[in-house]
C-alpha positions in Angstrom: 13.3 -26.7 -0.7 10.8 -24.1 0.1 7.1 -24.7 0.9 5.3 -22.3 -1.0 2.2 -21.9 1.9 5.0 -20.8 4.4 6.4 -18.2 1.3 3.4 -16.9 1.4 2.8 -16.7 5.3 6.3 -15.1 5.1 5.2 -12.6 2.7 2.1 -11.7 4.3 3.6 -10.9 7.5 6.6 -9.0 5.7 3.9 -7.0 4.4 1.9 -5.8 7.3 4.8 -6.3 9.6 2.6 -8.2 12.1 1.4 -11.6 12.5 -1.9 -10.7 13.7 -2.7 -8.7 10.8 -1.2 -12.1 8.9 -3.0 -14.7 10.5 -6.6 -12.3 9.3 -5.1 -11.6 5.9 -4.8 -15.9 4.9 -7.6 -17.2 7.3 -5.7 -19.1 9.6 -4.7 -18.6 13.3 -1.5 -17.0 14.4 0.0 -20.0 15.6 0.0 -21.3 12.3 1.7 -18.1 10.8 4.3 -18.2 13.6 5.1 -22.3 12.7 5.0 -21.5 9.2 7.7 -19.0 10.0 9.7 -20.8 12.1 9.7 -23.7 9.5 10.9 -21.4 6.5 13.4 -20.3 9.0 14.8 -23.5 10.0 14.8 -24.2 6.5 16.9 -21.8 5.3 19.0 -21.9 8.6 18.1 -17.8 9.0 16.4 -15.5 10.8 13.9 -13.2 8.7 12.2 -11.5 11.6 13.5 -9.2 14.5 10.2 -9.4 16.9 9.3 -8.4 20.5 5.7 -7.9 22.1 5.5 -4.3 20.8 7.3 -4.3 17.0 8.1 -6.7 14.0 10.8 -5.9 11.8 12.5 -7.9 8.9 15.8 -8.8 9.1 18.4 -8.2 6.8 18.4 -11.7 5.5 14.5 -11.4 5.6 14.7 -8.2 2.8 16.8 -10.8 0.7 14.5 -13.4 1.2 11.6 -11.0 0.0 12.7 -10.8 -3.7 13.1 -14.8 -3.6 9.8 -16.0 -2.2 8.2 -13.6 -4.8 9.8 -15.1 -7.8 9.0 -18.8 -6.4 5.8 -18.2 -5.9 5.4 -16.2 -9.6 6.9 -19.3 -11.2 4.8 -21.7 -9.5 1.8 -19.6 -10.6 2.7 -19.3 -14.2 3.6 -23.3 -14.0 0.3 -24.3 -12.6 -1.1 -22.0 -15.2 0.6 -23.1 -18.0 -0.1 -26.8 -17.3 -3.8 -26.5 -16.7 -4.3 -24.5 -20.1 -6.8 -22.3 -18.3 -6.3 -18.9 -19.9 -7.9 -15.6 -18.5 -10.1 -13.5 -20.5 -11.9 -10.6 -20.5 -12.2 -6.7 -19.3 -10.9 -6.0 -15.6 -11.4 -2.9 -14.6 -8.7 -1.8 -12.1 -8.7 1.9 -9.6 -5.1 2.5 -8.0 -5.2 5.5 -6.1 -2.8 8.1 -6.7 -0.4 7.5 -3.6 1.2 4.5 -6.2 2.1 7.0 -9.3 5.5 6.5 -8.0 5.9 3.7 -6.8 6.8 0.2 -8.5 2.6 -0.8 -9.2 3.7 -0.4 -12.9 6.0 -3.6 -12.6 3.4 -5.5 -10.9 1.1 -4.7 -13.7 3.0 -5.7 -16.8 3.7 -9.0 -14.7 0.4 -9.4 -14.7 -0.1 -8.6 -18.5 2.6 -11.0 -19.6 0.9 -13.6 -17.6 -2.9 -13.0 -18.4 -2.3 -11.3 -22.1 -6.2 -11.4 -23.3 -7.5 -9.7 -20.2 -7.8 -6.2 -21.3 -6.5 -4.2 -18.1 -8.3 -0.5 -18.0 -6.4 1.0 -15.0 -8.2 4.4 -13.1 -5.8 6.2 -10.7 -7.9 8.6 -8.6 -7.9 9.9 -5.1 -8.7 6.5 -2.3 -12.2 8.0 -1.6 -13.5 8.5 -4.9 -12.2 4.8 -6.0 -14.5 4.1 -3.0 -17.3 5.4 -4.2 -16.7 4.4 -8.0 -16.6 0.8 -6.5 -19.8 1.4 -4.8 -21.6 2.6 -8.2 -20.3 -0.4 -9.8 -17.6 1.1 -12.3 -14.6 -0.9 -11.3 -14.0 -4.2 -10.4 -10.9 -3.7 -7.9 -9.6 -1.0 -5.9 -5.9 -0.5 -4.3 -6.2 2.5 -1.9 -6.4 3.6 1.6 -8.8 3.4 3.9 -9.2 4.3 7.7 -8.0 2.3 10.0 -11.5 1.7 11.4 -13.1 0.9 7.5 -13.9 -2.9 7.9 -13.7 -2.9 4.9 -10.9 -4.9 2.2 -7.7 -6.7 2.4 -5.3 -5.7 3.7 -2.1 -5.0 1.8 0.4 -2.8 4.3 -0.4 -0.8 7.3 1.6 2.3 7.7 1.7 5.8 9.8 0.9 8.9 8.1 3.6 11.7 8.8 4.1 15.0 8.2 6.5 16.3 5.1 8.0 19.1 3.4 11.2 20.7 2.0 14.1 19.8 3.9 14.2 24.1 3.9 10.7 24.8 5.4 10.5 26.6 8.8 7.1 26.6 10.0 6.0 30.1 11.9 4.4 29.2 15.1 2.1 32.1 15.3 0.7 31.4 11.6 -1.8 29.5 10.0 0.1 26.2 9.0 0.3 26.0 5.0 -1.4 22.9 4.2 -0.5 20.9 0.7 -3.9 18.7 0.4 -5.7 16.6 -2.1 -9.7 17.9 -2.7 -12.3 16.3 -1.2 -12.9 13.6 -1.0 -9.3 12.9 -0.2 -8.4 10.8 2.3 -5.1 12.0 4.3 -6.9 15.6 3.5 -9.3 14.9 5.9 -6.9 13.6 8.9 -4.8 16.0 8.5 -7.7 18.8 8.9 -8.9 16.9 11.9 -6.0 16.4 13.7 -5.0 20.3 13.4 -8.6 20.8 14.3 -8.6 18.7 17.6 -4.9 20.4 18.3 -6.5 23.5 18.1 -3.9 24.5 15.2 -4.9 27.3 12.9 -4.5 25.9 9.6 -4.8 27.7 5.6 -4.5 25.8 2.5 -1.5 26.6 0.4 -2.1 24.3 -2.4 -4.6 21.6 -3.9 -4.3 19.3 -6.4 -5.8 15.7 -7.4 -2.7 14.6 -9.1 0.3 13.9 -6.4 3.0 15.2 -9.0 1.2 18.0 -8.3 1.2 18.0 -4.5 5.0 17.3 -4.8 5.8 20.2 -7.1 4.3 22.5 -4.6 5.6 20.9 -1.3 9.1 21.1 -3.0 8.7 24.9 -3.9 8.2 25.5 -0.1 4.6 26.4 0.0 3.6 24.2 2.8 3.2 20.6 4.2 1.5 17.9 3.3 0.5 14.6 5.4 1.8 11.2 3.7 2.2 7.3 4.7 5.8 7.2 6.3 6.7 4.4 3.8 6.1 6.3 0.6 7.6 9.6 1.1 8.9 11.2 -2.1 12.6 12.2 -3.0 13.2 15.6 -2.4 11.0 15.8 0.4 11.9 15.2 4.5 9.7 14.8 7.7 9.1 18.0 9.3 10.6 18.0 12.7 8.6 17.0 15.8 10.0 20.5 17.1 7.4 22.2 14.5 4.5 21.0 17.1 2.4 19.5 14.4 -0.4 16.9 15.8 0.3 13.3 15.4 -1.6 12.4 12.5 -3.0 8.6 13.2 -2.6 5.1 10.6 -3.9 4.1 7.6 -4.2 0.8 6.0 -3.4 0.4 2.1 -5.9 -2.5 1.0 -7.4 -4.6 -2.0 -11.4 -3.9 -2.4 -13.4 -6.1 -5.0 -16.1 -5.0 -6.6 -19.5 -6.7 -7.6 -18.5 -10.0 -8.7 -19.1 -10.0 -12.3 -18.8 -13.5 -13.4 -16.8 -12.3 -16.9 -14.3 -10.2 -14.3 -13.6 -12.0 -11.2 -11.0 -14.5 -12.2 -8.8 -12.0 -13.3 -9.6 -9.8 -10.5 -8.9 -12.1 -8.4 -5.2 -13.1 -10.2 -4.6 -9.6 -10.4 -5.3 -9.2 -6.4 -3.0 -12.4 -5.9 -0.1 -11.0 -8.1 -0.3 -7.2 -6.1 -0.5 -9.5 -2.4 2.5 -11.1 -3.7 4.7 -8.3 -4.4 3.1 -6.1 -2.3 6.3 -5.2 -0.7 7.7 -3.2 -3.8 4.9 -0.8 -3.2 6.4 1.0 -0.5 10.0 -0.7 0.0 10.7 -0.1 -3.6 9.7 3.2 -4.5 10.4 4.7 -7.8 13.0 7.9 -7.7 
């Protein structure tokens, strides 16, 4: 009933919430990604997108429809795969940074280990920029992180905003330094967040670093300051600060798929692991752990 090329047209635009960033994602033009749309929809006789020239927002029929194309698409995959007899094998080296500790990556993984069971997975989870460079010195074969909306770099997985959170309690004293919760160097959000404050003119101290985001958490929950975090993956127990606090806007960052160095014994399950993640990307940030 459902063509599985306009599930995953559907899923990629779900995803980064924008046909543009679609269309560059599969390698086809946006008029192909807007009739593969329109098909699924006149297909299922629904709407899954609320869109105007400025926004693109899924619909509530278009969240339900989320959780079906992925399961469509994952049993056609484990079909194909079953029925060919090709079997992946050997050592994948995987970096997730540490914006998905609590997230729903973990499901996405043991999918991926049911369905590719010799592949032995060895997962890193470090801050985005030193997966970077790790991939650069040729010690892992794929990356999930975030990179700078500029970074050519990668495929895209979601776009997002970065905002600025804390405990729903915190007041921020206008004629202090602000109390900044950052990861070290070379962290990522760290360094927006410095150089937005920095081009506001903001006086700014650091209250608290850590390279684990349990960490980070623990300490913006205590109070001690804020921290900057993609709007889509904000933790429970923490809140937006208030635009009233005066805090700079702090920009967009894209959350994307790097490969490595091809190496020949790695890349077909680096590239089935990159599939699976695409394919579910959604429960990174829709489906966040509590």
């Amino acid at each position: 009933m459902y063509d599985p090329s306009q599930l995953r047209t559907f899923l990629a635009v779900a995803q980064t919430l924008s046909f543009t960033q679609a269309a560059r994602r599969l390698g086809v033009r946006q008029s192909t990604v807007s009739q593969h749309v329109r098909r699924l929809e006149d297909t299922a006789g629904r709407q899954f997108f609320s869109r105007d020239t400025h926004s693109v927002e899924l619909t509530e029929d278009g969240e339900a429809m989320l959780g079906f194309a992925r399961r469509i698409l994952e049993v056609q995959e484990q079909a194909a795969a079953f029925f060919t007899g090709t079997r992946l094998r050997g050592r994948l080296r995987f970096g997730a940074s540490e914006d998905f500790v609590l997230t729903r990556l973990p499901e996405i993984l043991e999918g991926f280990r049911t369905d590719h069971p010799e592949v032995d997975l060895e997962l890193t989870v470090e801050l985005s920029g030193t997966l970077h460079e790790q991939l650069a010195a040729g010690h892992l074969d794929l990356v999930l992180a975030k990179r700078r909306p500029e970074d050519p770099r990668g495929e895209l997985v979601w776009h997002d905003r970065l905002v600025w959170i804390g405990a729903q309690r915190l007041r921020l004293d206008p004629d202090r330094p602000v109390p900044l919760i950052v990861y070290p160097p070379p962290g990522i959000t760290r360094a927006l967040a410095l150089e937005a404050l920095e081009r506001q003119g903001r006086p700014w101290r650091i209250a608290c670093t850590s390279g684990s985001l349990n960490g980070l958490i623990a300490a913006a929950r205590a109070g001690l300051g804020v921290m900057a975090h993609s709007r889509g993956l904000v933790p429970p127990g923490l809140v937006r600060v208030p635009e009233r606090a005066g805090l700079p806007e702090l920009g967009e960052v894209d959350f994307v798929l790097v490969h490595g160095r091809r190496r020949p014994s790695a890349q077909g399950a680096a590239d089935a692991l990159a599939t699976a993640i695409l394919a579910g990307g959604d429960r990174l940030h829709r489906g966040r752990r509590s």
